[in-house]
N, C-alpha and C positions, 0 to 999 in steps of 0.2 A: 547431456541428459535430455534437453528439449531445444531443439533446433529449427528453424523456420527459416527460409531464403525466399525474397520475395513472393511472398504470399499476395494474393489480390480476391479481392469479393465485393463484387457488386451489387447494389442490389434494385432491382426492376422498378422503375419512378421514384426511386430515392433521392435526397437531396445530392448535389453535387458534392465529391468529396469523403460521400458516409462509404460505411464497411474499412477494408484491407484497400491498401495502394500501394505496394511494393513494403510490404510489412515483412523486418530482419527481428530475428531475435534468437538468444544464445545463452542457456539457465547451467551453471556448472551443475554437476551432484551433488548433494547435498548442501543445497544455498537456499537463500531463500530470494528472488526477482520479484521487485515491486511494477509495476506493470500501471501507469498515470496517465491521465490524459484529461481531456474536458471531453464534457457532455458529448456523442458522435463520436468522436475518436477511433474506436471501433476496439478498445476494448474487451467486452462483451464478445466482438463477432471472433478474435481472436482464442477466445478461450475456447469457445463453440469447435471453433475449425478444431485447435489440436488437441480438444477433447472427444474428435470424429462424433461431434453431433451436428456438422454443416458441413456440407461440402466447401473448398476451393475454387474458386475460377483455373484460376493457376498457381505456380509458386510451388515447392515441395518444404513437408517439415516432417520431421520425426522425433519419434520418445522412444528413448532407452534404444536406440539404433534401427525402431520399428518405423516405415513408413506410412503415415497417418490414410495415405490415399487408399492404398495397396492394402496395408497387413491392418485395419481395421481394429482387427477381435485379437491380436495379438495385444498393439498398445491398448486396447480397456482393461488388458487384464493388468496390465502396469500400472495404470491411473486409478485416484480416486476425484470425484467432485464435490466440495461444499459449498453450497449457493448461495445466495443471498439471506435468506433467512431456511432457518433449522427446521430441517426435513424428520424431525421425529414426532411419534403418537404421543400427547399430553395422558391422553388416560392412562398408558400402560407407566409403569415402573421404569426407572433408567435400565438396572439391570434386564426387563424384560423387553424392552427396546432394542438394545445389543445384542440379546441371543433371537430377538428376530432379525433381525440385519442380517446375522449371523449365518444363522437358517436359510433366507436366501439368496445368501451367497454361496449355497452348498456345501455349509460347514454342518457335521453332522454336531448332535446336539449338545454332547457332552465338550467336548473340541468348541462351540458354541457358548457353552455356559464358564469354561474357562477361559474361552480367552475374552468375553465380556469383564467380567472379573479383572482381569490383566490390566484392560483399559482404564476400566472404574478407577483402581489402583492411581495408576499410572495418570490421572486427571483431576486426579481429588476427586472421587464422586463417591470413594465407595459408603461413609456415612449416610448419604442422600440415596441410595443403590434401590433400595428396598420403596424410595417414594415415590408416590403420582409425578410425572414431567408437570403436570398443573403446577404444583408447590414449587418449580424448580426460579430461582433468578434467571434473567435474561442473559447472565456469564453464562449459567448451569447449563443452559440448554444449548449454549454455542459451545462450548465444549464437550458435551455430548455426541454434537452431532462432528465435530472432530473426533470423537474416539468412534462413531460410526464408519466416517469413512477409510479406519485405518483395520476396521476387520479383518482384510484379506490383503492387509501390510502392501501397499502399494506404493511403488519407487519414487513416483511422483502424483504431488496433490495439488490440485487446481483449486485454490481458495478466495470466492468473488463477494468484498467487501463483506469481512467476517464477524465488526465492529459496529456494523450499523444498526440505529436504536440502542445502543446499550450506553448505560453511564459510566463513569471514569473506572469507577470498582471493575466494572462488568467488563469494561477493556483491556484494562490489565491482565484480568482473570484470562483472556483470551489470547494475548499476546502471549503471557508464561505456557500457555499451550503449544503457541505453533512455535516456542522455540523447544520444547521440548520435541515435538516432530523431526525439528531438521538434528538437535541432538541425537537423533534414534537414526539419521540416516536418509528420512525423505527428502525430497527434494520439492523447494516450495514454488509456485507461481501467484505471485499475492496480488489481487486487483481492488483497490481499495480509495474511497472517496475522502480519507484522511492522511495528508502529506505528513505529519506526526506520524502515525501508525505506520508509512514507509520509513519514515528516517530511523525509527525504531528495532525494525526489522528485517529489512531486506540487507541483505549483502552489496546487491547493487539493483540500479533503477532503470530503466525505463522508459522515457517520458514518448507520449505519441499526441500527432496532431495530425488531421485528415487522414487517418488511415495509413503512418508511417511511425518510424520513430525518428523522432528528430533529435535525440540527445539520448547516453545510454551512460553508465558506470556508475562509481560507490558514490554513496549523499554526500561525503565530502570532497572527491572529484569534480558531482555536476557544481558544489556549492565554489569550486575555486575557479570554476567557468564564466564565473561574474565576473573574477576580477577584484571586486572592490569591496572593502569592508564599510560597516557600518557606523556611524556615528547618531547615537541615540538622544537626544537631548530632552529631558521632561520639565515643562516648566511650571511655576505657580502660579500665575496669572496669566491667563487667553490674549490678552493685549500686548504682552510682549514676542506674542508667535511669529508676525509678519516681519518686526524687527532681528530677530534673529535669524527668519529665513536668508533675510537681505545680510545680516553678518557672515553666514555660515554659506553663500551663496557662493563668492569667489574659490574654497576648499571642496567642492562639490565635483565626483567624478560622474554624475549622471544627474537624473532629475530628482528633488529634494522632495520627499514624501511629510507631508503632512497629517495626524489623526488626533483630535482634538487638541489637547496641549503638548505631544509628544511631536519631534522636530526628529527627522531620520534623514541622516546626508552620506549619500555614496562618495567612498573618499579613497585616494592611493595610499599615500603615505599616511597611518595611522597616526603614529607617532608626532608626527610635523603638526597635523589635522585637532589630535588633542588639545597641543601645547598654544597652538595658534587660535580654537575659537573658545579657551577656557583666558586669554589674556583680552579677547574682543571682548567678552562677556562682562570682563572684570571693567573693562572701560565704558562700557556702557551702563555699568552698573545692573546689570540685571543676574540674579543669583538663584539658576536653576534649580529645581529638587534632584534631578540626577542624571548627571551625564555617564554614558556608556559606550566602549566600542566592542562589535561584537563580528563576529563570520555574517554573511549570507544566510539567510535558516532557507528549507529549500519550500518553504511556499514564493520565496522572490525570485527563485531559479524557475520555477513552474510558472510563475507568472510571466516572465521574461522569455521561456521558451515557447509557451502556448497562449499567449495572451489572457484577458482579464477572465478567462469563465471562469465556474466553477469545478474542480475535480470530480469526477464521477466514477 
């Protein structure tokens, strides 16, 4: 459904490395592709290209079998975009927000006013239909502005960080949307500054650094890339942290992460790993609040592939 083969963008006094550098990428139909990286990454320039609002240096990519260079006005009629923050009028009504959307988009008005309705429905809004966008929470209006850009039913939705500002309510609220999108058939492209919200949602990932991807497939794929599971250890006094470093230091398959009382040790053999520093413990007499082994979660995958930034 969205295809990209070395894509490249440059751009004119940029720092070394920003935009596309031979950027792949391959979204089935109806999936949803998380789309990660740090600050620069390029991201942003990515979604720009194969939503033909930037042109390419080089590289070819297409939507729905349209090429993005060439056939233009075919793929916008395939795509929708929802931005960063929600592209709708506070003054008007939700429902009267949709049937201007609506409107134009060429949809005559009646055709207009039902299929706002449709959406409303279909987003939990219709209670709220009839009120100012002012009144609405910051879910309400992010999924508004989801049911805006499904007006004119588009194959594929370019969705850039659709969670940001909102609270946990307000996330969720947003998330039960775009699974309901890809249950109706869209196909998602998700660019999102919360690695939760990809683990959540996408079918499969992504990860980009300078303007490539350097790691792709499902969250638990990239998370078996590590390698190593986790050994969690939470302790009750801050003074016995350094001595269990140095216990738990020989069982160690990488570097030993420390966050205030909490002891986190990359390990192979789980099993061995438990049984081994819960008998050191017992000898040293120190008697944790709680020990845990768990998977990789993929902010250590993301860190490990892109180094320490922030996702953006």
């Amino acid at each position: 459904m969205i295809e990209a083969v070395g894509v490249r963008k440059n751009y004119k006094g940029g720092t070394a490395g920003a935009g596309l550098n031979g950027f792949d990428l391959e979204v089935r139909a109806g999936t949803v592709t998380g789309l990660l990286g740090p600050n620069g990454a390029g991201k942003t320039t990515a979604v720009r290209i194969l939503s033909t609002l930037l042109e390419m240096d080089s590289g070819t990519a297409a939507i729905a079998g349209y090429d993005v260079r060439r056939q233009g006005a075919e793929v916008r009629r395939r795509i929708g975009l929802v931005g960063q923050y929600a592209a709708v009028d506070e003054v008007l009504t939700g429902r009267q927000n949709l049937v201007m959307f609506g409107r134009l988009n060429h949809l005559g008005h009646a055709v207009a006013v039902k299929k706002a309705d449709e959406l409303l429905e279909r987003f939990s809004l219709t209670a709220a239909a009839g009120q100012a966008v002012t009144k609405y929470s910051g879910g309400m209006r992010r999924r508004l502005d989801l049911a805006a850009s499904l007006l004119v039913a588009p194959a594929v939705l370019f969705v850039d960080e659709p969670t940001t500002g909102l609270d946990p309510a307000g996330r969720i609220e947003v998330w039960n949307a775009v699974r309901q999108l890809v249950d109706g058939g869209t196909t998602v492209l998700l660019t999102t500054q919360y690695l939760e919200e990809a683990d959540q949602l996408a079918n499969r990932i992504s990860m980009l650094k300078d303007g490539k991807v350097v790691a792709e497939g499902t969250p638990d794929e990239l998370k078996t890339q590590l390698g190593s599971d986790w050994l969690d250890l939470v302790l009750a006094d801050p003074a016995e942290v350094q001595r269990v470093v140095e216990l738990a230091g020989p069982l160690a398959d990488g570097e030993i992460r420390v966050t205030d009382v909490r002891v986190s040790v990359p390990v192979k053999d789980r099993t061995r790993a438990l049984v081994t520093i819960a008998n050191s413990l017992h000898e040293a007499k120190i008697e944790p609040e709680d020990i845990t082994l768990r998977r990789p979660t993929l902010d250590e995958v993301f860190l490990q592939l892109t180094g320490p930034e922030v996702a953006a």
